[in-house]
C-alpha positions as CSV (number, residue, x, y, z in Angstrom):
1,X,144.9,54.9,109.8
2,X,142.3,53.5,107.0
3,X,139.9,53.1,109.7
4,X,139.7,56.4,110.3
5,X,140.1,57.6,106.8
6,X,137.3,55.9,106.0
7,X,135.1,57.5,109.1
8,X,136.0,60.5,107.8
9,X,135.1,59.9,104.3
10,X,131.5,58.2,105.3
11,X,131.1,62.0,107.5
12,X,132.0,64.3,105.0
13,X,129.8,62.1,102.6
14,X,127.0,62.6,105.2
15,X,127.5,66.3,105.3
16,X,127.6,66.4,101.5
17,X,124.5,64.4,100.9
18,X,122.7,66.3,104.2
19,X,124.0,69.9,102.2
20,X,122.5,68.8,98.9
21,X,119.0,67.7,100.6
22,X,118.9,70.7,102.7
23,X,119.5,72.7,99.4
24,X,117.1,70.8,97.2
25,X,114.7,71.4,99.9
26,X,115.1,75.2,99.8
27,X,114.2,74.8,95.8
28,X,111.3,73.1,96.4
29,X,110.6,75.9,99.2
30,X,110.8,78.4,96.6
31,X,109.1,76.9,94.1
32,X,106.1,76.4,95.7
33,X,106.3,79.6,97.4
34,X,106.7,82.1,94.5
35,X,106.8,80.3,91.3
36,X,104.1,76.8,91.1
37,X,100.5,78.4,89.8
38,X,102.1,81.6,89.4
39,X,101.4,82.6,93.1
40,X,104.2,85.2,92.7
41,X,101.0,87.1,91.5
42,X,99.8,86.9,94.7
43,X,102.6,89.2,96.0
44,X,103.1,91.7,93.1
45,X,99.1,92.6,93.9
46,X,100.1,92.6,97.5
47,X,102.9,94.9,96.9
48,X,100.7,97.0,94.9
49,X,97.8,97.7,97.3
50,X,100.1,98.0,100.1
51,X,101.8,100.8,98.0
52,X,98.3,102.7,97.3
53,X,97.2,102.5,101.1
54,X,100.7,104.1,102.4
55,X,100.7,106.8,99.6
56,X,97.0,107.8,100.4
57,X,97.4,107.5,103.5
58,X,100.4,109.6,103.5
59,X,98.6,112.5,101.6
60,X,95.9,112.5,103.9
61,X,98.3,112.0,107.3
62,X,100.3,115.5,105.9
63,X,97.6,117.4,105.3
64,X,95.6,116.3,108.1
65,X,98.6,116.9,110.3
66,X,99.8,120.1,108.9
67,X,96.0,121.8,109.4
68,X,96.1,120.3,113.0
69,X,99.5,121.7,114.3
70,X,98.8,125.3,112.5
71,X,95.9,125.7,114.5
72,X,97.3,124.2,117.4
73,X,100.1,127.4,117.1
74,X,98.1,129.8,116.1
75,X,96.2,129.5,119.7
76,X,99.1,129.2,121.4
77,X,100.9,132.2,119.9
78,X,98.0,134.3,120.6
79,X,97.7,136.6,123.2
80,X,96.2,135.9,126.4
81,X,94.5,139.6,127.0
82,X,92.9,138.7,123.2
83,X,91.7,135.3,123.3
84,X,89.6,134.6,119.9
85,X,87.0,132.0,120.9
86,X,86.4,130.1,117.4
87,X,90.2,129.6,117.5
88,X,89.3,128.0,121.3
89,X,86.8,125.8,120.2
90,X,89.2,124.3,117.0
91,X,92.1,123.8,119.7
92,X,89.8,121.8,121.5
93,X,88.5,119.9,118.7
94,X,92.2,119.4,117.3
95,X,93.3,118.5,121.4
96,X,90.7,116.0,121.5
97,X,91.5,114.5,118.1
98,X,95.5,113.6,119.1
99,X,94.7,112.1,122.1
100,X,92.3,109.9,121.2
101,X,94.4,108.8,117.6
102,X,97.3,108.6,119.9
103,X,95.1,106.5,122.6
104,X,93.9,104.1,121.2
105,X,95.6,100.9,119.2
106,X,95.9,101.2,115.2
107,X,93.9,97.8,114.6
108,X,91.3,98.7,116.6
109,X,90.9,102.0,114.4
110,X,91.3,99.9,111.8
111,X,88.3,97.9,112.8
112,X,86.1,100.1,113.7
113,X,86.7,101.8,110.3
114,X,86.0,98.9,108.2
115,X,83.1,97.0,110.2
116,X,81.5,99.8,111.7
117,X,81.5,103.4,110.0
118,X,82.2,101.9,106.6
119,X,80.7,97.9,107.2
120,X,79.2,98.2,103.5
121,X,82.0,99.0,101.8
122,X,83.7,96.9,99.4
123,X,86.4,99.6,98.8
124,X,88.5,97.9,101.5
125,X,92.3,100.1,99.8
126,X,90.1,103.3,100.3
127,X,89.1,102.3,104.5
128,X,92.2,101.0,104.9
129,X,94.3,104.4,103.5
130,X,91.7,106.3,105.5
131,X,91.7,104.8,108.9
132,X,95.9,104.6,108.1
133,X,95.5,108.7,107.2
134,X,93.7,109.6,110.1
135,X,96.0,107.8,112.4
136,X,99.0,109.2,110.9
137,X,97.5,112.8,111.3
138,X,97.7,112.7,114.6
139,X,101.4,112.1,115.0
140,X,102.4,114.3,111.8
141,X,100.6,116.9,113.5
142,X,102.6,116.6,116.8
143,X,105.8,116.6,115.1
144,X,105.0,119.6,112.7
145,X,104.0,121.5,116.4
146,X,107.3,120.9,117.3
147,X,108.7,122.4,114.3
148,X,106.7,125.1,114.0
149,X,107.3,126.1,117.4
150,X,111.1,125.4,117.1
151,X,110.8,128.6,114.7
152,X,112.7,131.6,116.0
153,X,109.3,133.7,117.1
154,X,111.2,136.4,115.5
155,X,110.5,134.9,112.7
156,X,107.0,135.7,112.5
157,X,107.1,139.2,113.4
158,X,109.2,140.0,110.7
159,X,106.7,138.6,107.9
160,X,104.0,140.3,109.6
161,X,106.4,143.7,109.2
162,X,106.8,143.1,105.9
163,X,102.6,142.9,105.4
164,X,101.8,139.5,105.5
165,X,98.7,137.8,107.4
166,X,99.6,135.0,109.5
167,X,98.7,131.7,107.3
168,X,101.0,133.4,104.1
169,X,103.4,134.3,106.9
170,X,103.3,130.4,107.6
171,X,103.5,129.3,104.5
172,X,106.1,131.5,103.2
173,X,108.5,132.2,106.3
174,X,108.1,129.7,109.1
175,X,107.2,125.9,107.5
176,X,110.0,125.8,105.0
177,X,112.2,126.7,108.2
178,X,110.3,124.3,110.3
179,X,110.3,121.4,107.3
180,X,113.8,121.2,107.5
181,X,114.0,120.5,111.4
182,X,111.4,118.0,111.6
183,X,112.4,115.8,108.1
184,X,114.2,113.1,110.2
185,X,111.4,113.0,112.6
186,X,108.8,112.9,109.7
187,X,110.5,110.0,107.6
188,X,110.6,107.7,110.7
189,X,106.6,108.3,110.8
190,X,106.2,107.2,107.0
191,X,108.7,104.3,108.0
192,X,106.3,103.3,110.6
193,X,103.5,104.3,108.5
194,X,104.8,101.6,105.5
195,X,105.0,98.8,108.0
196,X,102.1,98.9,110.4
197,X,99.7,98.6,106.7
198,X,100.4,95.1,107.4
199,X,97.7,95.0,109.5
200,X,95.0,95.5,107.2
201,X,94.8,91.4,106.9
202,X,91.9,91.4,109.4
203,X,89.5,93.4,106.9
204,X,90.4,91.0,104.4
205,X,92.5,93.0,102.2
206,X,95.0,91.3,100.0
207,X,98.2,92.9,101.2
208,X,101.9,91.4,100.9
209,X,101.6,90.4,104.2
210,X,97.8,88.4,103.1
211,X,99.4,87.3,100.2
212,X,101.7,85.0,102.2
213,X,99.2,84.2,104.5
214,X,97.5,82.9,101.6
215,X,100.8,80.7,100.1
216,X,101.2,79.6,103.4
217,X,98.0,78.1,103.8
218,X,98.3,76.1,100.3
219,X,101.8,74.9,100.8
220,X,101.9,74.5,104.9
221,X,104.8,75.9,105.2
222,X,105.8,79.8,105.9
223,X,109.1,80.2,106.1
224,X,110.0,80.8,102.6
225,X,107.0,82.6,101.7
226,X,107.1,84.9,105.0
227,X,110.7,85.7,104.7
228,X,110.3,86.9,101.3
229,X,107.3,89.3,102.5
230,X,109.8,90.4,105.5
231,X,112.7,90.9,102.7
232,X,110.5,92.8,100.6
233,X,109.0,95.0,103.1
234,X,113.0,95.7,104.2
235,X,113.9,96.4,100.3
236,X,111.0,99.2,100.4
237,X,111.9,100.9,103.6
238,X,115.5,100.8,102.8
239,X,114.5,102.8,99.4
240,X,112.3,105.1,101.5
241,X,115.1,105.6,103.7
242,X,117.6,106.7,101.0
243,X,115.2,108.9,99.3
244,X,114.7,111.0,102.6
245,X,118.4,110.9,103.0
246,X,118.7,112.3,99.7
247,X,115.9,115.1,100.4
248,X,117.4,116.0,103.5
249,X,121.5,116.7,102.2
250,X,119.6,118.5,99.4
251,X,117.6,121.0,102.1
252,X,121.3,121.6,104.2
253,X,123.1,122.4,100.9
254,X,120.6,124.6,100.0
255,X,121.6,126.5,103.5
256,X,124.7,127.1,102.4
């Protein structure tokens, strides 16, 4: 019975001794990772031009994608035996302009953005929110369509009763109806929108997601440094998330 009471002493002194080293290795981990030459820095200006390209990006994805899907309905509400030919030729144009966002890869957009139609730049938040914008566009656009068109069709013949031309009959009657249907649809498009801005490391632009490829290149190791990036991207989206939810229970109660 000692013999064994003194295995199992030298094994839970083991474990003990492998608990402490594996903790005092996670210190060092994090040390070097967020605190040692203050490259916690590094992250808070990662953090912050992430935030600037996904808000600018979003303002110029909306607006984009609103502007696309009205004209998009407009021609398709039209009537045939009245076809208006300028309307035509922006259809086509705003056709052309989904399918090839929609197409083609984000990064190579990206790419083509930064070394090609703007290779002098140096404003590298400003090409990234606009290559980020433009891209959105095309998907906001597709899901305002949808709303739009999800619109009782009634809808729009009573505002043009009442005297209204058709954009102040949009604005006023059918896209608050139409905002309200597509909210969930448009939130999972920022969500995406908040989390594919990681990939504006290959223009050089100090993201969160450079900033720990830059601690990881200093200290050889990523894990610490990566799974803070991954925990703080999860801590934004989950904010993001709530503040939609809160929007959207404010829009149903104001149904009631």
């Amino acid at each position: 019975m000692d013999w064994i009471a003194w295995c199992e002493k030298l094994l839970a002194q083991a474990r003990d001794g492998e608990a402490m080293g594996l903790w005092a290795e996670l210190n060092k981990d994090f040390y070097q990772a967020f605190v040692q030459e203050g490259r916690w820095k590094l992250y808070a200006e990662g953090v912050g031009n992430t935030l600037k390209v996904a808000v600018l990006a979003l303002v110029l994805g909306v607006a984009l994608g609103l502007l696309v899907a009205v004209v998009r309905t407009f021609h398709d509400q039209q009537r045939e035996e009245r076809p208006h030919i300028f309307l035509g030729v922006l259809n086509i144009i705003c056709k052309t302009y989904t399918t090839v966002i929609r197409g083609t890869p984000m990064m190579v957009q990206l790419l083509i953005m930064a070394f090609v139609v703007f290779k002098s730049s140096r404003n590298l938040v400003g090409v990234a929110a606009l290559a980020f914008g433009i891209n959105s566009g095309a998907y906001v656009a597709e899901i305002i369509r949808g709303g739009l068109m999800s619109v009782d069709a009634g809808q729009m013949e009573a505002g043009r009763s009442l005297g209204l031309n058709y954009l102040q009959t949009m604005w006023y009657i059918i896209i608050p109806q139409a905002v309200k249907n597509i909210l969930p649809a448009l939130g999972n498009e920022l969500i995406t929108l908040l989390k594919e801005t990681s990939i504006v490391t290959v223009i050089g632009l100090r993201d969160l997601t450079k900033a720990a490829q830059l601690v990881t290149s200093k200290t050889y190791g990523g894990f610490m440094a990566l799974f803070g990036v991954a925990l703080v991207y999860l801590a934004m989206v989950m904010v993001l998330s709530w503040l939609m939810g809160r929007l959207e229970r404010r829009l149903r109660s104001s149904e009631r």
